[in-house]
N, C-alpha and C positions, 0 to 999 in steps of 0.2 A: 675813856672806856673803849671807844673804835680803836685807840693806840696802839693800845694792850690788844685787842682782839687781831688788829691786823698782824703786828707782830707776832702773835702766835701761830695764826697762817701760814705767813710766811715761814717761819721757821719751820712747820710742816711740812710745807711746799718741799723746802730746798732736802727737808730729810730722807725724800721721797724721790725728788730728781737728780737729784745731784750722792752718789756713796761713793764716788772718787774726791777725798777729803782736799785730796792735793789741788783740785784744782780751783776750790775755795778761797776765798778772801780771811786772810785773818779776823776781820772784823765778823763773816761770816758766821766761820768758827768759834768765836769767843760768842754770837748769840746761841749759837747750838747745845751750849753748856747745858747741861741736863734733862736734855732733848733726843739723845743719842738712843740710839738700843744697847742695850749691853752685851749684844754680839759683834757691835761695830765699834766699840767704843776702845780698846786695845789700838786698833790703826788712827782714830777720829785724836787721842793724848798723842800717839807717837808725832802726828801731825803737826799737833799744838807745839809739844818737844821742842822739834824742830825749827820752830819759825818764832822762840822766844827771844834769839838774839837781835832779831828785827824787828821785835815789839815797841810800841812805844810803854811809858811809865804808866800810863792808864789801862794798856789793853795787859801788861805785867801784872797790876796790882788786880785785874778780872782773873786773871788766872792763875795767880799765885790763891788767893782765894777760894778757888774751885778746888785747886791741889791739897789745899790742909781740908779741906771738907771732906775731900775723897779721904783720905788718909785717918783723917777723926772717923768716919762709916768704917773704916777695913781694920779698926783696935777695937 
């Protein structure tokens, strides 16, 4: 339960400190998944986008994931 609670924290924190996505850690970003505002969240995907060539198959299959969920919400 502390886990979980820190982890959400955190991910507060960084949504709060940090709205330059670029200078985030992929690993970052893959925790901010559905954590975003949806004023930020257009730059926070281009981000991801971009730095899927560099992903590994784990932080891929977080994101490919999040991608069809977006996509199942917007049909």
């Amino acid at each position: 339960m502390k886990k979980i609670l820190f982890i959400c924290c955190f991910t507060i924190t960084l949504l709060w400190a940090k709205a330059d996505f670029s200078e985030m850690s992929t690993e970052e970003l893959l925790a901010l998944i559905g954590y975003v505002e949806q004023s930020k969240e257009e730059h926070f995907y281009k981000e991801l986008d971009r730095r899927t060539e560099k992903m590994s198959e784990a932080q891929k299959v977080l994101y490919e994931a999040d991608k069809k969920r977006r996509d199942n919400a917007q049909n």
